[in-house]
N, C-alpha and C positions, 0 to 999 in steps of 0.2 A: 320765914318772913320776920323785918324787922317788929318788936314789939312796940305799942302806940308809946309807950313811958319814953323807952330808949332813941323813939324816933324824934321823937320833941327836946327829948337831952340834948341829944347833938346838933340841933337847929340853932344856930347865933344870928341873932337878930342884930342890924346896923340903927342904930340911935337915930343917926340921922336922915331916916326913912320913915315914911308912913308903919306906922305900929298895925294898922289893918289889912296893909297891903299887906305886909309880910306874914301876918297870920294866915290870909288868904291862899299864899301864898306855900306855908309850910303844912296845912290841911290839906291841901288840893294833891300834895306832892304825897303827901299818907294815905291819902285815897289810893293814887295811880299807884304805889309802891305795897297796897294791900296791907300796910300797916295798921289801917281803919277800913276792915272791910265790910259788903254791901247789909245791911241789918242792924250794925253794930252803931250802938247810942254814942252820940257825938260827948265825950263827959267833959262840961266844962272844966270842974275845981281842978281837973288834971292838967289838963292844955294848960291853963292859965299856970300852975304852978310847975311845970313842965319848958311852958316858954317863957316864964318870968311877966305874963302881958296883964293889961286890965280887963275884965269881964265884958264891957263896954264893947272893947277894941273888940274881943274873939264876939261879940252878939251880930258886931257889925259884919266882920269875914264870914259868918255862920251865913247871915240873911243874902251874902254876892255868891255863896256857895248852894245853898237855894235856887236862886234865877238860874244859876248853870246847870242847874241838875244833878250836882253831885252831893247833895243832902238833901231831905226831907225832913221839913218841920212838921210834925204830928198834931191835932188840936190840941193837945195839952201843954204846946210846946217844945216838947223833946225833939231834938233835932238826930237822925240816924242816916247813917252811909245810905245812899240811893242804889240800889243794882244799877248794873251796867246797865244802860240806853242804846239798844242798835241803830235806833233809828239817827240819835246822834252820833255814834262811831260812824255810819258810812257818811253822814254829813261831813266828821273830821275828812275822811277819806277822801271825797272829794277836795274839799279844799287843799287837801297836798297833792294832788294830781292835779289840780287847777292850776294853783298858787307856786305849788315849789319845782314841777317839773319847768316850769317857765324864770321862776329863779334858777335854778340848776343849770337850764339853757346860758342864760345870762352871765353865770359865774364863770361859766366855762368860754366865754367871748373874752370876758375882762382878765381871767386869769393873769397874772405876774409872779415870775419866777421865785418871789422875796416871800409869799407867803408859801409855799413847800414844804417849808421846816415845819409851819403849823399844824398843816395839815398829816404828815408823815409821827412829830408828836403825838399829835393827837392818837393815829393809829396805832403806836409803840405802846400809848397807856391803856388802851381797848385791849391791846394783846397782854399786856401785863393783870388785865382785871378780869378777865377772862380764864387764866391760866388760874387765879385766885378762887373762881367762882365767885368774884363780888357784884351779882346783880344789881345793888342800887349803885356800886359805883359806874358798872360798865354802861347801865340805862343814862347815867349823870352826861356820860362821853359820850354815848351816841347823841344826844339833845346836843353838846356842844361840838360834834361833828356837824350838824347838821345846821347849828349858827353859826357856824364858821364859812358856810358855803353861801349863806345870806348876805354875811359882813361882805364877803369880794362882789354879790353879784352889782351891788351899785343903788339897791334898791332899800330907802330906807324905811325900817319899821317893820322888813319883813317877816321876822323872826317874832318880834311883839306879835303879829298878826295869826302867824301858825300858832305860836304857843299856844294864845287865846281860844283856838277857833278850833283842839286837834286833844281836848283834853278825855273826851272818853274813847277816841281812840286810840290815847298814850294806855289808857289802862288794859286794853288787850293787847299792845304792842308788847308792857311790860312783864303782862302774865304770860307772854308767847315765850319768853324766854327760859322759863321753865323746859320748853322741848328740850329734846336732846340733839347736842351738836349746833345748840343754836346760838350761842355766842361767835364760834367760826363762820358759819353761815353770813350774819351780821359784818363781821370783821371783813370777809371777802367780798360783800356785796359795796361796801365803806372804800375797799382797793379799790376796785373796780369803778367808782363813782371820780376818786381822786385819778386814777390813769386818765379816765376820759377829761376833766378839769386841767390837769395838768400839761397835755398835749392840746391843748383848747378844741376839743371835738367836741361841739356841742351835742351831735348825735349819741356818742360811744357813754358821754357823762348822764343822759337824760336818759337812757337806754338801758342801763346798770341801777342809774334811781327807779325805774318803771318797773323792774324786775321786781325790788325790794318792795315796793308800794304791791304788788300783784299778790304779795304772799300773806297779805293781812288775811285774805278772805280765806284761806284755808286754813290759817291759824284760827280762824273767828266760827269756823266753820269745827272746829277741835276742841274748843274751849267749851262751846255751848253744850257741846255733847260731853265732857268732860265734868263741868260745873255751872249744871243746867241753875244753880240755886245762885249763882252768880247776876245772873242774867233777867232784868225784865224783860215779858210775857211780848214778844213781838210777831209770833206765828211763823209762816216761811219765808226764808229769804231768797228770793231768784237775783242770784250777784249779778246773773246776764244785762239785768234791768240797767245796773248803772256802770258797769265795767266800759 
Protein backbone atom coordinates (compact mmCIF):
# COMPACT_ATOMS: atom_id res chain seq x y z
CA UNK A 1 0.00 0.00 0.00
CA UNK A 2 0.68 3.43 -0.94
CA UNK A 3 2.25 5.31 2.13
CA UNK A 4 0.05 8.39 3.84
CA UNK A 5 3.22 11.00 3.05
CA UNK A 6 3.55 9.63 -0.48
CA UNK A 7 -0.22 9.71 -1.08
CA UNK A 8 -0.65 13.28 -0.30
CA UNK A 9 2.82 14.23 -2.42
CA UNK A 10 1.20 13.22 -5.42
CA UNK A 11 -2.35 14.86 -4.81
CA UNK A 12 -2.42 18.55 -6.89
CA UNK A 13 -4.73 20.44 -5.74
CA UNK A 14 -6.68 23.12 -8.58
CA UNK A 15 -6.50 26.79 -7.07
CA UNK A 16 -9.56 27.41 -8.48
CA UNK A 17 -11.61 24.89 -6.46
CA UNK A 18 -12.87 24.72 -3.04
CA UNK A 19 -9.59 24.07 -0.76
CA UNK A 20 -12.17 21.62 1.40
CA UNK A 21 -13.76 20.09 -1.17
CA UNK A 22 -10.61 18.77 -2.36
CA UNK A 23 -9.16 17.87 0.98
CA UNK A 24 -12.31 15.95 1.42
CA UNK A 25 -11.78 14.70 -1.42
CA UNK A 26 -8.06 13.53 -1.39
CA UNK A 27 -8.72 11.75 2.41
CA UNK A 28 -11.69 9.94 1.36
CA UNK A 29 -9.56 8.52 -1.69
CA UNK A 30 -6.61 7.52 1.30
CA UNK A 31 -9.20 5.81 3.18
CA UNK A 32 -10.58 3.73 0.25
CA UNK A 33 -6.95 3.15 -1.25
CA UNK A 34 -5.74 1.93 2.57
CA UNK A 35 -3.29 4.67 2.64
CA UNK A 36 -4.92 5.76 5.99
CA UNK A 37 -6.14 2.69 7.44
CA UNK A 38 -9.06 1.77 9.89
CA UNK A 39 -7.40 3.02 13.78
CA UNK A 40 -4.84 5.07 12.26
CA UNK A 41 -4.83 8.97 13.73
CA UNK A 42 -5.81 11.24 11.17
CA UNK A 43 -2.18 13.66 11.61
CA UNK A 44 -3.02 17.00 10.84
CA UNK A 45 0.71 18.80 10.66
CA UNK A 46 1.22 16.04 7.82
CA UNK A 47 -1.79 16.54 5.58
CA UNK A 48 -1.52 19.92 5.79
CA UNK A 49 2.20 19.97 4.86
CA UNK A 50 1.76 17.09 2.65
CA UNK A 51 -1.10 18.98 0.58
CA UNK A 52 0.29 22.49 1.07
CA UNK A 53 -3.60 23.44 2.74
CA UNK A 54 -4.73 25.44 5.79
CA UNK A 55 -5.50 23.72 9.17
CA UNK A 56 -8.83 25.36 8.85
CA UNK A 57 -9.69 23.83 5.43
CA UNK A 58 -8.42 19.95 6.47
CA UNK A 59 -10.69 20.76 10.37
CA UNK A 60 -13.39 21.40 7.91
CA UNK A 61 -12.85 18.00 5.31
CA UNK A 62 -12.11 16.26 8.73
CA UNK A 63 -15.74 17.15 10.48
CA UNK A 64 -17.88 16.01 6.27
CA UNK A 65 -15.62 12.90 6.82
CA UNK A 66 -17.25 12.45 10.22
CA UNK A 67 -20.97 12.65 8.96
CA UNK A 68 -19.93 10.03 6.35
CA UNK A 69 -18.43 7.66 8.64
CA UNK A 70 -15.22 7.46 7.47
CA UNK A 71 -13.45 9.07 10.46
CA UNK A 72 -14.05 9.37 14.15
CA UNK A 73 -13.56 12.22 16.21
CA UNK A 74 -12.54 10.97 19.67
CA UNK A 75 -13.47 13.35 22.99
CA UNK A 76 -10.36 14.68 22.89
CA UNK A 77 -10.52 15.47 19.47
CA UNK A 78 -8.29 13.29 17.69
CA UNK A 79 -9.86 12.28 14.67
CA UNK A 80 -8.87 8.36 13.47
CA UNK A 81 -9.70 6.19 10.18
CA UNK A 82 -13.41 4.60 11.16
CA UNK A 83 -13.44 0.42 10.33
CA UNK A 84 -15.22 -0.43 7.63
CA UNK A 85 -19.26 -0.11 8.10
CA UNK A 86 -21.34 -3.11 6.60
CA UNK A 87 -24.02 -1.79 7.21
CA UNK A 88 -23.17 1.04 4.94
CA UNK A 89 -21.20 -1.07 2.25
CA UNK A 90 -24.60 -2.99 1.52
CA UNK A 91 -26.32 0.45 1.55
CA UNK A 92 -23.60 1.53 -1.29
CA UNK A 93 -24.57 -1.80 -2.83
CA UNK A 94 -27.84 -1.20 -3.10
CA UNK A 95 -27.62 1.96 -4.49
CA UNK A 96 -25.64 0.71 -7.55
CA UNK A 97 -28.04 -2.12 -8.19
CA UNK A 98 -30.76 0.60 -7.86
CA UNK A 99 -29.20 3.42 -9.46
CA UNK A 100 -26.61 2.29 -11.99
CA UNK A 101 -28.20 -1.01 -13.37
CA UNK A 102 -30.83 1.43 -14.49
CA UNK A 103 -28.07 3.90 -15.81
CA UNK A 104 -26.45 1.07 -17.43
CA UNK A 105 -29.89 0.16 -18.95
CA UNK A 106 -30.12 3.62 -20.29
CA UNK A 107 -26.53 4.05 -21.61
CA UNK A 108 -26.98 1.05 -23.59
CA UNK A 109 -30.55 2.68 -25.42
CA UNK A 110 -28.53 5.92 -26.16
CA UNK A 111 -25.27 4.37 -27.10
CA UNK A 112 -23.52 6.24 -30.38
CA UNK A 113 -20.89 4.76 -32.17
CA UNK A 114 -18.40 8.08 -31.64
CA UNK A 115 -17.85 7.30 -28.05
CA UNK A 116 -16.23 3.56 -28.83
CA UNK A 117 -12.91 4.91 -28.83
CA UNK A 118 -13.47 5.91 -25.18
CA UNK A 119 -14.68 3.27 -24.09
CA UNK A 120 -12.10 0.61 -25.77
CA UNK A 121 -9.22 3.39 -24.29
CA UNK A 122 -10.31 3.28 -21.42
CA UNK A 123 -10.09 -0.68 -21.46
CA UNK A 124 -6.44 -0.60 -23.22
CA UNK A 125 -5.24 1.33 -20.04
CA UNK A 126 -7.04 -1.11 -17.44
CA UNK A 127 -5.03 -3.72 -19.28
CA UNK A 128 -1.88 -1.73 -19.36
CA UNK A 129 -2.23 -1.24 -15.38
CA UNK A 130 -2.98 -4.39 -14.58
CA UNK A 131 -0.17 -5.98 -16.45
CA UNK A 132 1.76 -3.32 -14.16
CA UNK A 133 0.08 -4.40 -10.91
CA UNK A 134 -0.81 -0.58 -10.37
CA UNK A 135 -3.82 -0.97 -7.99
CA UNK A 136 -4.51 2.71 -7.27
CA UNK A 137 -4.16 3.38 -11.01
CA UNK A 138 -6.30 0.38 -12.30
CA UNK A 139 -9.04 1.31 -9.06
CA UNK A 140 -8.58 5.25 -10.78
CA UNK A 141 -9.98 3.46 -14.38
CA UNK A 142 -12.38 1.29 -13.16
CA UNK A 143 -14.23 4.59 -11.41
CA UNK A 144 -13.65 6.27 -14.83
CA UNK A 145 -15.06 3.23 -16.69
CA UNK A 146 -17.86 3.43 -14.91
CA UNK A 147 -18.39 7.43 -15.33
CA UNK A 148 -18.07 6.96 -18.62
CA UNK A 149 -21.20 4.82 -18.82
CA UNK A 150 -23.08 7.74 -16.77
CA UNK A 151 -21.76 10.48 -19.16
CA UNK A 152 -23.76 8.44 -22.34
CA UNK A 153 -26.60 7.25 -20.25
CA UNK A 154 -28.26 10.91 -20.51
CA UNK A 155 -28.92 11.26 -17.00
CA UNK A 156 -27.15 14.06 -15.29
CA UNK A 157 -25.39 13.98 -11.90
CA UNK A 158 -25.31 10.50 -11.95
CA UNK A 159 -22.09 9.81 -11.25
CA UNK A 160 -21.88 12.83 -8.48
CA UNK A 161 -24.71 10.55 -7.00
CA UNK A 162 -22.90 6.93 -6.90
CA UNK A 163 -19.61 8.46 -5.93
CA UNK A 164 -21.29 10.09 -2.98
CA UNK A 165 -23.51 7.38 -1.95
CA UNK A 166 -20.87 4.01 -2.68
CA UNK A 167 -17.87 5.17 -0.71
CA UNK A 168 -17.53 2.44 2.00
CA UNK A 169 -18.27 0.05 -0.54
CA UNK A 170 -15.43 1.42 -2.83
CA UNK A 171 -13.26 0.39 0.07
CA UNK A 172 -13.98 -3.27 -0.05
CA UNK A 173 -14.21 -3.16 -3.82
CA UNK A 174 -10.69 -1.69 -3.61
CA UNK A 175 -9.27 -4.12 -0.99
CA UNK A 176 -11.00 -7.01 -3.25
CA UNK A 177 -8.42 -6.39 -5.61
CA UNK A 178 -5.88 -7.85 -3.73
CA UNK A 179 -7.39 -11.58 -4.77
CA UNK A 180 -5.73 -13.11 -7.26
CA UNK A 181 -6.45 -12.98 -10.78
CA UNK A 182 -8.69 -10.12 -10.02
CA UNK A 183 -7.58 -7.44 -12.06
CA UNK A 184 -8.55 -9.85 -15.30
CA UNK A 185 -11.68 -10.81 -13.82
CA UNK A 186 -12.57 -6.88 -13.60
CA UNK A 187 -11.18 -6.19 -17.09
CA UNK A 188 -13.47 -9.00 -18.55
CA UNK A 189 -16.60 -8.25 -16.58
CA UNK A 190 -15.67 -4.18 -18.04
CA UNK A 191 -15.78 -6.17 -21.95
CA UNK A 192 -18.52 -7.72 -21.34
CA UNK A 193 -20.39 -4.54 -20.04
CA UNK A 194 -18.93 -2.50 -23.23
CA UNK A 195 -20.23 -5.43 -25.80
CA UNK A 196 -23.63 -5.22 -24.40
CA UNK A 197 -23.51 -1.07 -24.64
CA UNK A 198 -22.10 -1.25 -27.75
CA UNK A 199 -24.58 -3.43 -29.66
CA UNK A 200 -27.37 -1.42 -27.55
CA UNK A 201 -28.55 -4.59 -25.65
CA UNK A 202 -29.81 -3.17 -22.76
CA UNK A 203 -30.22 -6.74 -21.34
CA UNK A 204 -26.65 -8.31 -22.36
CA UNK A 205 -24.96 -4.65 -20.81
CA UNK A 206 -27.13 -4.80 -17.44
CA UNK A 207 -26.63 -8.47 -17.29
CA UNK A 208 -22.66 -8.36 -17.32
CA UNK A 209 -22.97 -5.26 -14.84
CA UNK A 210 -25.25 -7.60 -12.31
CA UNK A 211 -22.52 -10.25 -12.55
CA UNK A 212 -19.83 -7.64 -11.42
CA UNK A 213 -22.27 -6.03 -8.75
CA UNK A 214 -23.01 -9.95 -7.40
CA UNK A 215 -19.31 -10.51 -6.60
CA UNK A 216 -18.99 -7.95 -3.93
CA UNK A 217 -20.80 -10.30 -1.34
CA UNK A 218 -18.25 -13.00 -1.65
CA UNK A 219 -15.47 -10.63 -1.90
CA UNK A 220 -17.08 -9.13 1.56
CA UNK A 221 -17.68 -12.35 2.73
CA UNK A 222 -13.35 -13.01 2.25
CA UNK A 223 -12.14 -9.93 3.52
CA UNK A 224 -14.10 -10.06 6.89
CA UNK A 225 -12.75 -13.41 7.53
CA UNK A 226 -9.29 -12.37 6.21
CA UNK A 227 -9.21 -8.85 8.20
CA UNK A 228 -11.75 -9.30 10.79
CA UNK A 229 -9.74 -6.01 12.53
CA UNK A 230 -10.66 -4.09 9.33
CA UNK A 231 -14.21 -4.49 10.02
CA UNK A 232 -16.73 -2.83 12.51
CA UNK A 233 -18.51 -5.26 14.86
CA UNK A 234 -21.81 -6.00 12.67
CA UNK A 235 -22.69 -9.93 13.56
CA UNK A 236 -24.08 -12.07 10.68
CA UNK A 237 -24.87 -11.24 7.42
CA UNK A 238 -27.68 -13.14 5.54
CA UNK A 239 -26.91 -11.42 1.84
CA UNK A 240 -30.22 -13.46 0.92
CA UNK A 241 -31.98 -10.59 2.86
CA UNK A 242 -31.15 -7.86 0.28
CA UNK A 243 -29.87 -9.71 -2.92
Amino acid sequence: MTSTLDFFKAVKLDTGQSETTQIHEALRSAIIAMAMAPGEAVREEEICAGLSVSLASLRDAILQLANERFVVIEPEGQARVAAIDIGEVLTGQIVRETLEVRITRLAARHFVPARATDFEHSLSLQDEAAKRHDTDEFFALDHAFHQLICEISGISNSWRILHAATGQLDRVRRLAFAFENSFDVVIAEHGAIYQGLKTRSEQAAVTALQFQLDSMFENLRLLRKQHPDLFAEYGDIDFDMIR
